[in-house]
N, C-alpha and C positions, 0 to 999 in steps of 0.2 A: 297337084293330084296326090289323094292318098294314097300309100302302100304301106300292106300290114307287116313288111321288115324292117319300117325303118320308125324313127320316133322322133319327137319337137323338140329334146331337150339335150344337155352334155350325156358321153357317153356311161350307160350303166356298171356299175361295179355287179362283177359277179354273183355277187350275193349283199340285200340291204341289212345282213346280222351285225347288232352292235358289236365292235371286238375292244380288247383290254385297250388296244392303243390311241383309241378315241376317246375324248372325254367322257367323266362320268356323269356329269351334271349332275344331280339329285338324288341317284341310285346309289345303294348301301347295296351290302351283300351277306348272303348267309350260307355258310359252309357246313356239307354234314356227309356224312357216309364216309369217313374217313380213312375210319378203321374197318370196317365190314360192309360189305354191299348193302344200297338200295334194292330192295326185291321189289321186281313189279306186280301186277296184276296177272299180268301176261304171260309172266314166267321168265323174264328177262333181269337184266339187273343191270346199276349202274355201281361203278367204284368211284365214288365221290360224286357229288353233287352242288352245284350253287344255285343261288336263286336272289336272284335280283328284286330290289322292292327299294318303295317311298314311302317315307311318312310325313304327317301335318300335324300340325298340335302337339299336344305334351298328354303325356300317359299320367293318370294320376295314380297316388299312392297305395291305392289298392287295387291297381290294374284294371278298373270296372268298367272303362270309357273306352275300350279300343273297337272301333269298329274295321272288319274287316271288306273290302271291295274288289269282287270279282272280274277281272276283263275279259270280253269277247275274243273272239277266234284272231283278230286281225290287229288285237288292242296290245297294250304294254302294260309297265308300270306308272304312268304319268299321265296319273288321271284327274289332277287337275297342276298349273301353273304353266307359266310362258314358254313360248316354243326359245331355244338357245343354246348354248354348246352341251351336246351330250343329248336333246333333245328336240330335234328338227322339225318335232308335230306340238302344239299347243294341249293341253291336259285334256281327254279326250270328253272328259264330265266337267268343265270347269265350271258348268251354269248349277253345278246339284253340292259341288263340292269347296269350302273355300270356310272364313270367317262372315257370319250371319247368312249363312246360306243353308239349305237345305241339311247339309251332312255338316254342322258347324263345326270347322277346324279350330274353333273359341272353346270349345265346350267337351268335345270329342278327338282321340286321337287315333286318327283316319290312315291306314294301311294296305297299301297296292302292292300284291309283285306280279311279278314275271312269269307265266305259268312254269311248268316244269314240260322241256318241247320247245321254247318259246323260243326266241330269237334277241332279245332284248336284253341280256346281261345273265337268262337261266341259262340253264344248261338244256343244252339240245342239240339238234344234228348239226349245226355249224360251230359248234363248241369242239376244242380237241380233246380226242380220247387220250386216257389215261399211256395205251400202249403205247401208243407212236410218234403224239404230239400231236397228228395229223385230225382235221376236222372229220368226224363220227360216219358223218356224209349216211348211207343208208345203214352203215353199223350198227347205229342207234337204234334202241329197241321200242318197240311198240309201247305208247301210255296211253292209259286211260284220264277220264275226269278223278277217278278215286286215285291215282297215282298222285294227280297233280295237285288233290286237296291233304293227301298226308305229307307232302313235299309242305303244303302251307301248315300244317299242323308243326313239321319242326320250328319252322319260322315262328312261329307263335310261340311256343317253347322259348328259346330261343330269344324272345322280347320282354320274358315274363308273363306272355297274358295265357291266362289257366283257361279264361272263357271269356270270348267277344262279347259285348254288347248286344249287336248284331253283326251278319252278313250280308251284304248286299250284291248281287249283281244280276245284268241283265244278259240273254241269248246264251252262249258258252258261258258267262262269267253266273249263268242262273242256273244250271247244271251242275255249276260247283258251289252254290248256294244249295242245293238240294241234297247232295251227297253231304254237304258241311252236316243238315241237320239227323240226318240217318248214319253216318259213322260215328259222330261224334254228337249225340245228343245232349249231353250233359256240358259243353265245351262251347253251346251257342242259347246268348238272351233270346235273340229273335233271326229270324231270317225273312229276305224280302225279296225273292224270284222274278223276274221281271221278264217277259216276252220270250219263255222258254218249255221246255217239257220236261215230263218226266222218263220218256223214253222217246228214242230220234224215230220219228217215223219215217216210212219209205219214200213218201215224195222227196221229203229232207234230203234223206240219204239220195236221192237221185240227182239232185243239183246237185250237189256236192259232188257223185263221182262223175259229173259233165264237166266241172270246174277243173280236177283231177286230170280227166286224161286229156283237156286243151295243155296242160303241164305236159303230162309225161310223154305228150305227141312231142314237143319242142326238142329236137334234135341237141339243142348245146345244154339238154340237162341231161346228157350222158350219163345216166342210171347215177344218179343220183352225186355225183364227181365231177363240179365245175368249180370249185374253190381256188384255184387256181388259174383261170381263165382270166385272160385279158379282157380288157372294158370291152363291154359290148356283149363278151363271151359267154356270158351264163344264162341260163334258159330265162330271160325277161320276158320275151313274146307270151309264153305261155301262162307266166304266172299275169303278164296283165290280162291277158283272156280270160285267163280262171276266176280274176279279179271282178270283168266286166260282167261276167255271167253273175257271181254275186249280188255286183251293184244292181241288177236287176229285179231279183229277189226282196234287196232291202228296201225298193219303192214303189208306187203303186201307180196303175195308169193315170189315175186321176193327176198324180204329182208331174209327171213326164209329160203330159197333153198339157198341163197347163205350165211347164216352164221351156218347153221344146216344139209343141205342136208336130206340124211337119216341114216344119223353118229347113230351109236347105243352109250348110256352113256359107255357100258361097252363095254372098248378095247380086253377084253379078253373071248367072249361066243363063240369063235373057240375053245379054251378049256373048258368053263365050261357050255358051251352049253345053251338052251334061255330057260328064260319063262313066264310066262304067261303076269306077270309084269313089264317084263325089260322093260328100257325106253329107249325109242330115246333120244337125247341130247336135241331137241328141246321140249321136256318135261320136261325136267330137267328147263328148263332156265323159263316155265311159271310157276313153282312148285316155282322156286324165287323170281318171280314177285308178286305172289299171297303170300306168309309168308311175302317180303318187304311191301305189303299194310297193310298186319293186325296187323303189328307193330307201324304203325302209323295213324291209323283210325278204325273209330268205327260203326259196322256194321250198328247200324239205320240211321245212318247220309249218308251211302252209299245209305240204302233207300229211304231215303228220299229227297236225292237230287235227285238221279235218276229219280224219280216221276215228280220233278219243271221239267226237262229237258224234260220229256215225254210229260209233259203240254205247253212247251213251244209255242207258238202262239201269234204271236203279232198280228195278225185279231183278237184276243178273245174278243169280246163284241166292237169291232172299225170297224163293217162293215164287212171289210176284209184286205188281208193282204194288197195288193196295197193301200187301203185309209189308213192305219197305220203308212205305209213306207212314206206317202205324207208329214207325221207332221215332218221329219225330216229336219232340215236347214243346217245342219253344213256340209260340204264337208267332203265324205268319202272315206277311203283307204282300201276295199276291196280284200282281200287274201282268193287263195283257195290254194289245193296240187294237182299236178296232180296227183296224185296215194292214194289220198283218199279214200278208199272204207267204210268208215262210216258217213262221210258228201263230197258227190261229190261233186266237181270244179261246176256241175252245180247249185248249191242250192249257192253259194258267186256269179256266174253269176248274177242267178235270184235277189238275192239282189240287185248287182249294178244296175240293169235294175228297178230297183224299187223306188232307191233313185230319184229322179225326180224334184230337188230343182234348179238344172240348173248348178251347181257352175262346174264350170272349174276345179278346183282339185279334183272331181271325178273320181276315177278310179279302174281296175280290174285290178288285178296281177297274174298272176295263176304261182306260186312255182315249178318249175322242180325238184323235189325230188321224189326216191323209196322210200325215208322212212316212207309212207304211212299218216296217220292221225298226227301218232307223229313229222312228215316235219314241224309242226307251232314250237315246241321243240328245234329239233335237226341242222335244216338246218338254224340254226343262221346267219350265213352269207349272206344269201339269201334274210332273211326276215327282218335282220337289212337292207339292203341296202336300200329295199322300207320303211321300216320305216322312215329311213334319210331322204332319197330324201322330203317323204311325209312331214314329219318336218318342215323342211326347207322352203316349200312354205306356214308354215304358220306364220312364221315372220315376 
């Protein structure tokens, strides 16, 4: 029988944030705010800063190939290559990104980091602060998407590249695909937003804070101070709830009826008869989803990005959103999902209707996929092809 405190696998480590003493696998790192604070958006500030990132390919001699790739809320730096020491999940784009592949690692040299918040090697609430040593835990101050994209602007600095190719990314990672082309116009070839908005609207923001307080219900996330908790100790319940609520989000009935139906887990309660706890299958598979998150992520950093996402608005303090969209120059490759029901086909509409710079390589694409939010993921085929095409016209 199921019970919602206990789990199928070895016991949880407190928190799933990479730290210095685990391998690095693939991750490089870039150091700044050394001498003088990071200022945030918010009004906060960090004293020193790192940021974690991959690269593929080779930069060529006048820096003109770098493309940069945005990650989602839940994503890292290693977004494409084998799962292995330092890297426990498989690249989370490997179908879009590689040699002869959509984002050609032959041709182009392809650049992931670690948001700024992240858990993966940046600096963020499991990271330790400068004062004490001790991890940041709720210390840590409020970031935005524009926080996290001047964080990737040192980084770029930093590699030599004066201006991307293009930017790519999809959900969160297309948020900072948007802010790329409106702070730093002149700094992006092209940008390519993928299943995202230009401001978080309210339903958004309302899963999100249902996700939130299944967390902040969880008793061993003691306001935000469980890094020292023994296995098992730290708020996992929560964060795979907050997880499972997502997963829901990210797919569509059509996908769940047709890979779950109402299949009950257990083939045999003609004999042993129901109860109260038995699970449907499709319970089983979000109860996976939710322990696969908390083994590699760490629950403040889940809050706290979810917060930048909530906030997202690129009208904030620019008028509004139309006069925001206006600062952008670079010809965009807008992608929505038809079957999106957590950023609709019409919020990548509205973008494209916004971009308003004139440029002929403009355009919308809207994705034929059931596989709901997760279609910028799974429907690789689909979304490399417009990526290609998009590419290509800008040689």
């Amino acid at each position: 029988m199921h019970t919602p405190r206990h789990h199928t696998y070895a016991p949880f480590a407190p928190t799933g944030a990479w730290t210095p003493d685990q391998p690095a696998g693939n991750r490089r790192f870039h150091s700044f705010a050394q001498s003088r604070p990071f200022i945030l958006e918010g009004g906060g500030h960090l004293d020193g800063v790192t940021i974690a990132y991959e690269t593929w390919g080779t930069l060529n001699a006048d820096a003109s190939n770098a493309i940069l790739i945005c990650h989602a809320w839940t994503g890292d730096s290693h977004v494409a290559g084998p799962a292995g020491e330092g890297h426990p999940t498989p690249g989370w784009w490997e179908g879009i990104v590689g040699p002869g592949r959509a984002i050609d690692t032959d041709r182009y040299f392809v650049v992931c980091s670690n948001i700024l918040g992240g858990c993966q090697g940046s600096t963020g609430p499991a990271s330790p602060s400068p004062e004490d040593g001790k991890p940041y835990a709720l210390r840590f101050p409020v970031v935005t998407i524009r926080d996290m994209v001047r964080a990737q602007a040192s980084l770029a600095d930093s590699l030599g590249v004066k201006k991307w190719h293009a930017v790519i990314g999809g959900s969160m990672g297309g948020m900072q695909v948007l802010e790329w082309g409106i702070m730093f116009p002149d700094r992006v070839g092209a940008i390519v937003p993928i299943a995202t908005c230009a401001e978080a609207s309210a339903q958004q923001i309302a899963w999100g804070s249902i996700g939130r307080r299944a967390l902040l219900m969880d008793p061993q996330w003691n306001d935000g101070d469980y890094y020292g908790a023994g296995p098992d100790g730290g708020p996992w319940h929560g964060l795979a709830v907050a997880r499972m609520i997502a997963q829901v989000t990210f797919r569509t009935d059509n996908k769940f009826s047709e890979k779950f139906g109402r299949r009950l887990a257990n083939k045999h309660f003609h004999d042993e008869g129901l109860h109260l706890l038995s699970q449907f299958e499709v319970e089983g598979y979000l109860d996976h989803h939710g322990e696969r998150l908390v083994r590699r992520f760490d629950a403040n950093s889940y809050l706290y990005i979810g917060k930048a996402m909530d906030l997202h608005d690129v009208g904030r303090g620019r008028g509004d959103v139309a006069r925001a969209m206006s600062r952008i120059k670079a010809p965009a490759l807008t992608i929505g999902i038809s079957s999106d029901i957590l950023y609709p086909a019409y919020q990548q509409e509205t973008i494209h209707a916004l971009v308003t710079n004139g440029d002929p390589r403009n355009r919308y694409v809207e994705i034929e996929s059931d596989e709901g939010h997760d279609g910028f993921l799974i429907a690789t085929l689909q979304v490399g092809a417009e990526l290609s095409a998009f590419l290509a016209q800008l040689a």
